[in-house]
C-alpha positions in Angstrom: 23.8 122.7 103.2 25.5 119.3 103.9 24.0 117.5 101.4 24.2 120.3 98.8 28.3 120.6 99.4 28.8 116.5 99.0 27.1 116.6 96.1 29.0 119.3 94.7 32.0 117.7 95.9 31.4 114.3 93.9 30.7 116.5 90.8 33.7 118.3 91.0 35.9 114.9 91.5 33.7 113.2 88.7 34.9 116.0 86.8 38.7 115.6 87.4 38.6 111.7 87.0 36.9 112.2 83.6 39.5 114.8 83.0 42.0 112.8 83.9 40.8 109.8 81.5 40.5 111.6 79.0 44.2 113.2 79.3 45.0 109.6 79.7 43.0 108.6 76.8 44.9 111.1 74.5 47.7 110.4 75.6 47.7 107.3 74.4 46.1 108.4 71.1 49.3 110.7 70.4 51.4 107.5 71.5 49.4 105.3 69.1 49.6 107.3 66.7 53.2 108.2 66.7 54.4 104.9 66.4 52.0 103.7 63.7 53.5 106.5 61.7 56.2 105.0 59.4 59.6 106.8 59.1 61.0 108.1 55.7 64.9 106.9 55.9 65.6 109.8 53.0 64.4 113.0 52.5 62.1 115.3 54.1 59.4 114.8 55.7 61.1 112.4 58.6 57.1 111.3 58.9 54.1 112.2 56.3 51.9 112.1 59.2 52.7 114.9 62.0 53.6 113.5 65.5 54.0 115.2 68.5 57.2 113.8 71.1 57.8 115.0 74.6 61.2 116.3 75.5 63.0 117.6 78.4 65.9 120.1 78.5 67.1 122.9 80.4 66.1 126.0 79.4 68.8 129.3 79.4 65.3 131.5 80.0 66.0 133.9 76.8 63.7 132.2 75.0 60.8 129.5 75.2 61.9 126.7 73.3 58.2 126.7 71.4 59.2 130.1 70.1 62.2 129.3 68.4 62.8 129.8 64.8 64.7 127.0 63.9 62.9 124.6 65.8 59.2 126.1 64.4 61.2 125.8 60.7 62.6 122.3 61.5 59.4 120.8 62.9 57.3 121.9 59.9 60.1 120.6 57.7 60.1 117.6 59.6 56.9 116.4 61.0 58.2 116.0 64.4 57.0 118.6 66.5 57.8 118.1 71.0 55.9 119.1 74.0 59.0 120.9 75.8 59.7 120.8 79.1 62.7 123.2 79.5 63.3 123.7 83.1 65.8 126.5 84.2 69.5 125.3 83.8 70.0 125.7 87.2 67.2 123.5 88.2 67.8 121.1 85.5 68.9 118.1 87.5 66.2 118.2 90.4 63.7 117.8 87.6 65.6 115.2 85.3 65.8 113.3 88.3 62.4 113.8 89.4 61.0 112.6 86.1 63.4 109.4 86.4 62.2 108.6 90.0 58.8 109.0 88.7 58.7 106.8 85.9 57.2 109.4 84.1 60.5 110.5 81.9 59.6 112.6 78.3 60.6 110.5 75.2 63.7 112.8 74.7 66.7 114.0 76.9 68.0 116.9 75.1 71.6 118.9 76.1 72.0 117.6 79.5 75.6 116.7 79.6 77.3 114.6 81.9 76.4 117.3 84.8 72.9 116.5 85.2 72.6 112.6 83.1 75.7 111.5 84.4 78.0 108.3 83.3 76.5 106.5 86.1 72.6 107.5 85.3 73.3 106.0 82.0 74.9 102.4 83.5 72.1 102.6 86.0 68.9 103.4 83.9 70.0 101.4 80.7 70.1 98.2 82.9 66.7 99.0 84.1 65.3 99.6 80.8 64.5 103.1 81.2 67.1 104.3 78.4 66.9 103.3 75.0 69.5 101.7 73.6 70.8 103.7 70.4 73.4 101.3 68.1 70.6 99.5 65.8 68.6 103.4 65.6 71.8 104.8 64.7 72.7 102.3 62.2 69.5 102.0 60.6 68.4 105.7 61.0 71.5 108.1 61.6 74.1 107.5 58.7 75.2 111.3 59.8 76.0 109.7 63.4 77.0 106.1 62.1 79.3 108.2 59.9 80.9 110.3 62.4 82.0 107.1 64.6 83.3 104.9 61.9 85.6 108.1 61.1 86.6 107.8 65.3 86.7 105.3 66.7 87.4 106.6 69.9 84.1 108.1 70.0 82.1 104.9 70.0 84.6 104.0 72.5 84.1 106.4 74.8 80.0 106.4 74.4 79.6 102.4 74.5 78.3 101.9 77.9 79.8 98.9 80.2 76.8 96.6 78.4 78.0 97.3 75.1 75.1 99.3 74.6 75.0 103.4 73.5 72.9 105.2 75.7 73.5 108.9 75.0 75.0 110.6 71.7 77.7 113.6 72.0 78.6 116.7 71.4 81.9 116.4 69.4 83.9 119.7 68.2 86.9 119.8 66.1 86.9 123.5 66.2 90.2 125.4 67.0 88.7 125.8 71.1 88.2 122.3 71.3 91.1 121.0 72.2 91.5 123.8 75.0 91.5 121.7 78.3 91.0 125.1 79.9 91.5 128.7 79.0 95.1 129.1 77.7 98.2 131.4 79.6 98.7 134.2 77.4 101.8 137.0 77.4 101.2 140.4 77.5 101.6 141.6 74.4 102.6 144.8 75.3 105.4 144.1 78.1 107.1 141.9 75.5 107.3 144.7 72.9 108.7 146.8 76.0 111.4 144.7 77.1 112.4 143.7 72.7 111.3 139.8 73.6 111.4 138.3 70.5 111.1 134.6 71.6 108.9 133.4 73.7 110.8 130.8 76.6 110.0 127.3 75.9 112.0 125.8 78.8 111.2 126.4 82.4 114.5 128.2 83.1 113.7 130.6 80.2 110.4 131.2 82.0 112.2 132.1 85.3 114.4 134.8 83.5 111.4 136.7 81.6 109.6 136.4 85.0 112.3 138.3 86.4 112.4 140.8 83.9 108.5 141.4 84.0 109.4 141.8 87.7 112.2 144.4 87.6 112.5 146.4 84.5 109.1 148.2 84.6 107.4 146.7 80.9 104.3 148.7 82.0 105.9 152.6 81.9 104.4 154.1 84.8 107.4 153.8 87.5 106.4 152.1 90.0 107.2 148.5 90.9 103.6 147.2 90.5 103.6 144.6 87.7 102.7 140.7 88.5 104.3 138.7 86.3 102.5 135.4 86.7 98.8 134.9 88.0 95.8 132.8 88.5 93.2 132.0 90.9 93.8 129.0 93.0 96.0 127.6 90.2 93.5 126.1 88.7 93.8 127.5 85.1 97.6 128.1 85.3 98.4 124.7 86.6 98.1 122.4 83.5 100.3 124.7 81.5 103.0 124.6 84.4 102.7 120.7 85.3 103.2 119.7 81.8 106.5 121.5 81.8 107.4 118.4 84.4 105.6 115.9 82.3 102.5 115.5 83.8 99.2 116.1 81.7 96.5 116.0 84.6 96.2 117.0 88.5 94.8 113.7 89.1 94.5 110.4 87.2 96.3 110.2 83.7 97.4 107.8 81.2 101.1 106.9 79.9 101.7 104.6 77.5 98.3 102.3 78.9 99.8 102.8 82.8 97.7 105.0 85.0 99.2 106.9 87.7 97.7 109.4 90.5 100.2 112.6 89.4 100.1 114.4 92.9 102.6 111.7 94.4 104.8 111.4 91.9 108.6 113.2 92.0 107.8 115.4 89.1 104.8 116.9 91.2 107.2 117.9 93.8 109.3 119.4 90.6 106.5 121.2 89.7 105.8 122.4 93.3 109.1 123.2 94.3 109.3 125.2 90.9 106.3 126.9 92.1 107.6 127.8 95.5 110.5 129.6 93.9 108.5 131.4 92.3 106.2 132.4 94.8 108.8 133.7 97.6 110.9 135.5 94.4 107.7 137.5 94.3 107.2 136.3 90.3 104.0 134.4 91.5 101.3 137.0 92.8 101.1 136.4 96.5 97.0 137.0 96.4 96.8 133.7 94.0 94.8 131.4 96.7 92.8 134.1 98.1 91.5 136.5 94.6 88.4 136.3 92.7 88.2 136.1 89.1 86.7 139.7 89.4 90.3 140.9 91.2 92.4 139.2 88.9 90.7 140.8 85.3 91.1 144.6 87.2 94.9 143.9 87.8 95.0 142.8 83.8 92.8 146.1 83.2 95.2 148.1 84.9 97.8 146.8 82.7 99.6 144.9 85.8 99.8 141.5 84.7 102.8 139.8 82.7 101.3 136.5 82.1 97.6 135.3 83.0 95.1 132.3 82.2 91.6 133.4 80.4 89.5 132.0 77.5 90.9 135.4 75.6 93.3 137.8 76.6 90.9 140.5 76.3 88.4 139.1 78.4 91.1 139.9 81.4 92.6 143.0 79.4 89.5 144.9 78.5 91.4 145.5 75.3 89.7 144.7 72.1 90.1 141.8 69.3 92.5 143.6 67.4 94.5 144.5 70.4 94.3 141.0 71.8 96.0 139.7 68.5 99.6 141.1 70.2 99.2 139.0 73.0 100.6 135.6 72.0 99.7 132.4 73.7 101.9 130.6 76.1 104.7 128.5 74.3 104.9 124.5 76.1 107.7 124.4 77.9 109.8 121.7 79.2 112.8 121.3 81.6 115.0 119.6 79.1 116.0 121.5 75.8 116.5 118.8 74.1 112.7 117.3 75.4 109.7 117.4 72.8 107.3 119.4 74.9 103.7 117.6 75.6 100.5 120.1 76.7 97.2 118.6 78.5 94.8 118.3 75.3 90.7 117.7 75.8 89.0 115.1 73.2 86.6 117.5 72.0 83.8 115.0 73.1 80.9 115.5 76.1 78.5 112.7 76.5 75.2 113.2 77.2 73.5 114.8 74.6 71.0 113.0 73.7 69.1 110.2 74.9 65.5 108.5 74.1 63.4 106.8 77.2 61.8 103.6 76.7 58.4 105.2 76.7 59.1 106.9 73.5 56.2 105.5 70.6 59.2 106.6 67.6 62.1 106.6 68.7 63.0 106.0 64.8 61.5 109.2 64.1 63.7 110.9 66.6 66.8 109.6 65.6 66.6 110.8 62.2 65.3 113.8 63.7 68.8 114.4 65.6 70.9 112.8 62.7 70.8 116.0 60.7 72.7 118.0 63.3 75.8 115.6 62.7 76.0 116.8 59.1 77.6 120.1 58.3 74.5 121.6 57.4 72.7 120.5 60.2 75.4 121.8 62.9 75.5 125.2 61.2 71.5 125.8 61.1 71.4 124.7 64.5 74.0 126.8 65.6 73.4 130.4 63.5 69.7 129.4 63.1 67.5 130.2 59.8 68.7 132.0 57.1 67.3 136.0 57.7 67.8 136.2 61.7 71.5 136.8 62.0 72.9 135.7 58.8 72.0 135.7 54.7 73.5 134.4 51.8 75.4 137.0 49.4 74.6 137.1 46.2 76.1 133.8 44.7 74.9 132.1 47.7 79.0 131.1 48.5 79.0 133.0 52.1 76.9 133.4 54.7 76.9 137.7 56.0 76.3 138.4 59.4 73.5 140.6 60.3 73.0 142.6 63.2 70.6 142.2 65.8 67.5 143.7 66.4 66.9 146.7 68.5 66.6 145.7 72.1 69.5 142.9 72.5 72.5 144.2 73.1 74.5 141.5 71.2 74.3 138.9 68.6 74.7 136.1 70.8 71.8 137.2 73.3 69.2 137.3 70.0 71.3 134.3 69.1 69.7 132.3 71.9 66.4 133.2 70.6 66.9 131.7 67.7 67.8 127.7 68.5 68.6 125.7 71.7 72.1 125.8 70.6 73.6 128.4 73.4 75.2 127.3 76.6 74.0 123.7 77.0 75.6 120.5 75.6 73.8 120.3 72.4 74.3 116.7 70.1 76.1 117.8 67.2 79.4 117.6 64.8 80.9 121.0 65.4 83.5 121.7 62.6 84.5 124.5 61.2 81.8 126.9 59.2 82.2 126.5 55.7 80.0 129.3 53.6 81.5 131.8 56.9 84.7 133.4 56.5 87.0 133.2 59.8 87.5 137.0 61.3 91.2 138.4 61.8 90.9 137.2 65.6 89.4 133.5 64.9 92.6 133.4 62.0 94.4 134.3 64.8 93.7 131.9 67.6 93.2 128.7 65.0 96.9 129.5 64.1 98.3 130.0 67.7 96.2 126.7 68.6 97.3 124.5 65.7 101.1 126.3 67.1 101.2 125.7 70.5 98.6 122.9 71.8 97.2 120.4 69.0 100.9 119.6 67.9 101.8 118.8 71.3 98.7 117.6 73.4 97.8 114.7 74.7 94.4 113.6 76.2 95.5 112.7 79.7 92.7 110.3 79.8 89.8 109.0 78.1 85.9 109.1 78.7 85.6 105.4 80.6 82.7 103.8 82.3 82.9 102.4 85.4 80.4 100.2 86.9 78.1 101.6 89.9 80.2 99.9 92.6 83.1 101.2 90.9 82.0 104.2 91.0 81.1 104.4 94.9 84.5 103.5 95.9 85.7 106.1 93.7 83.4 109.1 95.1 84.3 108.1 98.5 88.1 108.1 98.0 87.8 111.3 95.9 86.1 113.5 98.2 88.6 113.8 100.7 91.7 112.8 98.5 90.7 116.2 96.0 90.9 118.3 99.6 93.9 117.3 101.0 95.8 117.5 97.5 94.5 121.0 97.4 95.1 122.2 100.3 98.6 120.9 100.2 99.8 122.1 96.9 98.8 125.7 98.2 100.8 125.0 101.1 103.7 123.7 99.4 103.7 126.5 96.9 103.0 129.3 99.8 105.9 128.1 102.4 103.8 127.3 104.8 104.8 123.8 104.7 108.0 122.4 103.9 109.1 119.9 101.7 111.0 117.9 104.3 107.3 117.2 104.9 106.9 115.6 101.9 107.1 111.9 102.7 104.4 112.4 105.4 102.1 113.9 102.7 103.2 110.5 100.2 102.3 109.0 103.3 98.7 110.1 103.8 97.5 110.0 100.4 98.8 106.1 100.5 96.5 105.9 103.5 93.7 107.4 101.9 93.6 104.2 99.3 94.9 105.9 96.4 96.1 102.6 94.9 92.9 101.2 95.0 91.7 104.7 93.2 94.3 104.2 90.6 93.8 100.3 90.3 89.6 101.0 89.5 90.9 103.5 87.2 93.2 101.1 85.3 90.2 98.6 84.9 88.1 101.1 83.5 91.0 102.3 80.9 92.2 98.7 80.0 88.2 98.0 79.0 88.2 101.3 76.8 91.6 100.3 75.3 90.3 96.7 74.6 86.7 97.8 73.3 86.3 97.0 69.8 89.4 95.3 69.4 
């Protein structure tokens, strides 16, 4: 019986091993054979000869990426077809760094944004040779890409890695959303109609007196004294709106005219908070702001209590319905001085991390070209609404795409959307700009306007996408963790009474002691090397 069970135990490990080999030895076929395979610079097929990539990405689990119409269609129009690794979104990171610690990375990083293949990563594993870098591909292979940054500069900019070298292509949108830095402030509609407000306040003081109004005069009918007229959730959606009114563009590190500054000890952040305060013991500021949920906040707006509140959309916190929302304008910038041109908190429309090719990768040429097309404006609309027949078609003259409806069994477009492409809730590399052959709805109309109104002629970026170098970036996590707390719990303090501002030098005092200067000095280093790159 011995003798029997070794022998069937070297049988069954001869097995693997030859199993193994072999997987080995194909392996290295496909590798072989993809980068003997010589890329077409024009045209389709990228390759005549099919290859097969790997690729890892995180997967939203409504679809497996294999399944996909538009990538099926784009692989057979193509000749690039991936084995894809698409590990839940929430998992993501554990297994992109798994597979870096490994050594055993896929040929392609797909939509992991600078969450889970971080600024750092890239410094770190493009010195080590584990990235690729991606200037000569792009400006051989991506004329879509090598397009897009001659057109902004402040793109390559802010994607040229410390080296010189581009590790990861982004996701750049110029649509109407983009510039959003967070979900706006938006009026109720409704109260304002109540009370005859025909202007909305553009100066702080103006703000005060609607506030007041909101508070008093009853805009929601029913009686009682139960309207808020100015929420949020720990500040942290209302706060960029309010702080720019002082002049401040960021909670944090910003930019003024190629100076950076830490905003939480300057005077106008005590402006801001002592502007704050007033409102919160004058009852204009809901007194459950540092302790509600999201979940509390949109039933207040449902019951009609709320004056003005931060969301994506009104409606989202309203319940009402597009149409509805459309009465509802956004928040106007304000600013303490009349006579001051207003300036709002803008974001650059770019995320990093995109798109990124390992050093193991036998075609990386192939896979450039492969990406390139969703930088055109074709490319970015296929791989956003997918193939032509799922949820869109062309009318007759072929001049606008129609929406369809979903199938039965999805209870929106956007669920069977995501079963369509990989384009839904990741950061995907593309050039997102407005749909041409799609005509905007009333409610898109609507917000484009109200954007192009009230943030994109006033907004600044408060600071650009910089590198910093990995020691850099250690003194700058350990400063941050505990700076980030005490800030925090200090403005809510502040704002709530419960400390006063004859405290206020002490709090200067223990941020200075925390080594904010030498946070805003590494800062300033990385900015002055963005400002000089490519000069």
């Amino acid at each position: 019986m011995k003798k029997l069970l070794m022998l069937t135990f070297i049988a069954v490990l001869s097995l693997g091993l030859f199993a193994a080999c072999s997987s080995e030895d194909n392996d290295d076929k496909n590798n072989d054979a993809a980068a003997d395979v010589e890329v077409n610079k024009e045209g389709y097929p990228i390759v005549d000869e099919e290859i097969t990539l790997s690729m890892i990405a995180p997967g939203t689990g409504l679809a497996e990426w294999e399944d996909m119409p538009f990538l099926q269609e784009y692989s057979e129009r193509t000749n690039v077809y991936f084995d894809y690794h698409t590990p839940p979104l929430n998992d993501f990171q554990t297994n992109l760094n798994l597979a870096f610690a490994s050594g055993d990375i896929q040929d392609v990083i797909f939509g992991a944004g600078t969450s889970n293949l971080t600024p750092a990563m890239e410094v770190d594993y493009g010195a080590q040779g584990i990235l690729l870098p991606l200037e000569d591909l792009i400006d051989e292979y991506a004329p879509n890409v090598k397009q897009m940054l001659e057109d902004r500069p402040d793109i390559e900019k802010s994607i040229t890695s410390l080296d010189g070298h581009i590790y990861t292509l982004p996701m750049v949108s110029t649509e109407y959303s983009s510039s959003w830095i967070r979900g706006p402030l938006w009026y109720n509609g409704q109260w304002l109609d109540a009370l005859g407000v025909e202007e909305l306040p553009k100066t702080t003081d103006e703000f005060y007196e609607l506030l007041k109004r909101f508070r008093d005069e009853d805009p929601n009918g029913n009686g009682e004294a139960d309207e808020i007229p100015l929420l949020d959730v720990e500040m942290d959606s209302t706060r960029p709106w309010i702080m720019a009114a002082f002049g401040m563009k960021e909670w944090g590190i910003e930019e003024q005219d190629g100076d950076v500054r830490y905003t939480p000890v300057q005077p106008e952040y005590k402006e801001y908070l002592k502007y704050m305060n007033k409102l919160y013991e004058e009852k204009l500021l809901d007194p459950e702001t540092f302790s509600q949920s999201d979940e509390q906040k949109k039933a207040k707006g449902q019951n009609n209590r709320l004056g003005v509140f931060p969301d994506w959309f009104s409606f989202f916190t309203t319940g009402e319905t597009e149409e509805e929302a459309m009465n509802n304008p956004m928040f106007y910038p304000l600013t303490q001085d009349p006579d001051k041109e207003p300036v709002v908190p803008m974001n650059s429309g770019i995320q990093r991390g995109a798109f990124a090719l390992s050093s193991d990768n036998p075609n990386p040429e192939a896979a450039m070209r492969w990406v390139d097309y969703f930088y055109s404006q074709d490319g970015w609309e296929e791989l956003n609404m997918g193939p032509e027949g799922y949820i869109w078609e062309w009318d007759e003259n072929k001049e606008t795409k129609i929406e369809l409806d979903p199938p039965e069994g999805y209870e929106s477009r956007e669920e069977y959307r995501a079963t369509l492409t990989p384009d839904y809730g990741i950061v995907t590399p593309t050039l997102k700009t407005p749909k041409q052959y799609q005509e905007l709805s009333e409610f898109d109309e609507y917000l484009t306007a109200e954007t192009e109104e009230k943030i994109d002629a006033y907004g600044e970026v408060p600071f650009p996408l910089v590198y910093f170098s990995s020691d850099e970036q250690k003194e700058i996590n350990t400063i941050e963790v505990d700076l980030k707390s005490y800030v925090r719990q200090m403005e809510a303090k502040f704002i709530t009474g419960v400390k006063s501002f004859d405290e206020w030098d002490e709090y200067i005092k223990t941020i200075e002691n925390m080594d904010v200067d030498k946070y805003v000095e590494l800062h300033q280093k990385a900015y002055d090397r963005w400002a000089e790159a490519g000069e």
